[in-house]
Backbone bond lengths (Angstrom), bond angles and torsions (degrees), N, CA, C in turn:
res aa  C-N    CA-C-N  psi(-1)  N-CA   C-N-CA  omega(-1)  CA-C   N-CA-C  phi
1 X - - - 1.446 - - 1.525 108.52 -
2 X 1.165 130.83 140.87 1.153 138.38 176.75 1.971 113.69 -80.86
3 X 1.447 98.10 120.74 1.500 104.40 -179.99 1.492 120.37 -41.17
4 X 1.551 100.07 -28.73 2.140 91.43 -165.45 1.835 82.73 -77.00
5 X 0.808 167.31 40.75 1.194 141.46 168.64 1.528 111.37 -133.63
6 X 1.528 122.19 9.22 1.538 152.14 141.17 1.410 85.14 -20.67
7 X 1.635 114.04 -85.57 1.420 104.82 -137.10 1.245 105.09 -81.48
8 X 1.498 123.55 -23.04 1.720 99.63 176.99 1.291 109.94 -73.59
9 X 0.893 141.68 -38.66 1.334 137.44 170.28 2.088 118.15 -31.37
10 X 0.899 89.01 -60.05 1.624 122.07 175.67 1.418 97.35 -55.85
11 X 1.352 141.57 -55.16 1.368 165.77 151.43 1.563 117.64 -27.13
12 X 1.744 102.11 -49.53 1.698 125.46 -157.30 1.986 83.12 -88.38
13 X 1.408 110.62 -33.95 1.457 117.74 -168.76 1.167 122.60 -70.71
14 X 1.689 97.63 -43.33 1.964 109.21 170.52 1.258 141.41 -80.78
15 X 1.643 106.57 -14.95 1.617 140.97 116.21 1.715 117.36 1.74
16 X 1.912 83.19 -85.24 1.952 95.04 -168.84 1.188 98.51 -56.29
17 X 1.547 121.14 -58.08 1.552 119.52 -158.51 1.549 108.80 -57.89
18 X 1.238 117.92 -29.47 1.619 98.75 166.06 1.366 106.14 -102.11
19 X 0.996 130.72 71.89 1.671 142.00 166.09 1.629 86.11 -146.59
20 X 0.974 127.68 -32.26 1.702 129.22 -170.76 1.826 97.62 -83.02
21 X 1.399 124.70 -38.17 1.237 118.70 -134.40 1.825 71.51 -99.34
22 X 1.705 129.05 -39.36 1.246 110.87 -175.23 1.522 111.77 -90.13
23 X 1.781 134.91 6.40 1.251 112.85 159.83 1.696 113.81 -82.25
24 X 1.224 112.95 -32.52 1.526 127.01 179.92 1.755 106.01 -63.42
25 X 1.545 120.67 -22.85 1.352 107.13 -159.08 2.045 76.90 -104.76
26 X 1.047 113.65 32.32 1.935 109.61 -169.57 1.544 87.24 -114.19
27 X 1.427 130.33 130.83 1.113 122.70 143.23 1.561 144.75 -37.13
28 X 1.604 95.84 -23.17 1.962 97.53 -175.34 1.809 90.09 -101.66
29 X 1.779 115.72 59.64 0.989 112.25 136.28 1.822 135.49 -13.41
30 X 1.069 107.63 -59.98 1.202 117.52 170.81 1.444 140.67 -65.41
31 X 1.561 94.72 -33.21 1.902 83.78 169.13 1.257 115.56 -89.85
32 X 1.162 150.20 -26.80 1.569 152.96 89.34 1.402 114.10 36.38
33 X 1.053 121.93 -31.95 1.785 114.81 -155.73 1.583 106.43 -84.77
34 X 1.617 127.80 -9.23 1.498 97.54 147.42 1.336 127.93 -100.39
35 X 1.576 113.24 21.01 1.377 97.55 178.45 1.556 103.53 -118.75
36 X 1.271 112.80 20.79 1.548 149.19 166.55 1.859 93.85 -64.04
37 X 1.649 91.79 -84.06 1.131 99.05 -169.33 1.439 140.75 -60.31
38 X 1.888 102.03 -27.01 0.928 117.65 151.51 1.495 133.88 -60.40
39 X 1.301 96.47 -21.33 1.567 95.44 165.55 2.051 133.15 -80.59
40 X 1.331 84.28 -28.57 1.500 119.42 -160.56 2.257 78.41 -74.26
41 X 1.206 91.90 -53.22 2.109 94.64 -175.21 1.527 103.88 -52.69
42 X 1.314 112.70 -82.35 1.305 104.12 159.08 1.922 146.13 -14.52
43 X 1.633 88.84 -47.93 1.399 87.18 168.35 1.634 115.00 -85.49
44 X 1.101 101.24 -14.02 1.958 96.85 172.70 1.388 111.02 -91.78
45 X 1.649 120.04 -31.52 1.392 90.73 166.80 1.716 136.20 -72.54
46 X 1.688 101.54 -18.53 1.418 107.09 154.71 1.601 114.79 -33.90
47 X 1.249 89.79 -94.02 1.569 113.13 -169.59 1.363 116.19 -46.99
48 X 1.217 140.39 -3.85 1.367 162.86 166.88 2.005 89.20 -93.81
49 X 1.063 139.21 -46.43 1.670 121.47 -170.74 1.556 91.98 -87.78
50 X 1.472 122.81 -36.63 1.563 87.31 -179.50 0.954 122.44 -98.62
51 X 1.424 142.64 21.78 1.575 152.50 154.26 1.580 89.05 -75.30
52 X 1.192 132.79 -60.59 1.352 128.87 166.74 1.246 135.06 -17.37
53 X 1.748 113.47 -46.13 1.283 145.99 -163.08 1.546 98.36 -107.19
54 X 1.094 131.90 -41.14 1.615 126.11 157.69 1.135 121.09 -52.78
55 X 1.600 128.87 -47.56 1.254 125.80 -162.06 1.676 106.61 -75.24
56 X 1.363 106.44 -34.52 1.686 132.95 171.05 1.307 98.66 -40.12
57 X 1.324 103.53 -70.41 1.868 112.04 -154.48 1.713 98.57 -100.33
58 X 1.205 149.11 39.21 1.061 153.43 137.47 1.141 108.14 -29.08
59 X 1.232 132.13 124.03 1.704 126.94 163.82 1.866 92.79 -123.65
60 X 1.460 101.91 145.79 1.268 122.34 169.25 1.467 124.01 -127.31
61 X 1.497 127.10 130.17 1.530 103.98 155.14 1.349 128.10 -57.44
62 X 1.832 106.50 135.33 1.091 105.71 168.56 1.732 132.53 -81.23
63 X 1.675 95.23 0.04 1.489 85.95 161.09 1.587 131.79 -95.60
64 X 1.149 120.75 -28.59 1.655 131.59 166.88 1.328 98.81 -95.86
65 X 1.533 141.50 -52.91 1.358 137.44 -166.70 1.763 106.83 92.47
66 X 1.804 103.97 29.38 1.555 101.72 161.92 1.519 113.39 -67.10
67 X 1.599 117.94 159.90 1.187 114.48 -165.27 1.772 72.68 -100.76
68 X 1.726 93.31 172.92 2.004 107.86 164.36 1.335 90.02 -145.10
């Protein structure tokens, strides 16, 4: 995966979660509930590519083994 695309992603993610936090904080729970879920998929396959993309691009020193 190419690094410049970290932050929209990261961006596209902090987005859903407040699109999630104001259909869930709405009382008509219910008519909502597939674009609930559709949101909720979306936000895990995000967050699943950039934990992905961290573990990838990890850099460590090789003399102590601090992470950056």
């Amino acid at each position: 995966m190419i690094s410049g695309f970290n932050e929209v992603f990261e961006y596209k993610l902090k987005r859903i979660k407040e699109k999630l936090k104001v259909y869930l904080s709405s009382p008509d729970k219910k008519l909502k509930k597939p674009q609930i879920k559709a949101l909720l998929k979306e936000a895990k396959d995000l967050r699943h590519t950039l934990r992905k993309f961290e573990k990838d691009h990890k850099t460590t020193c090789p003399n102590c083994g601090h992470n950056f």
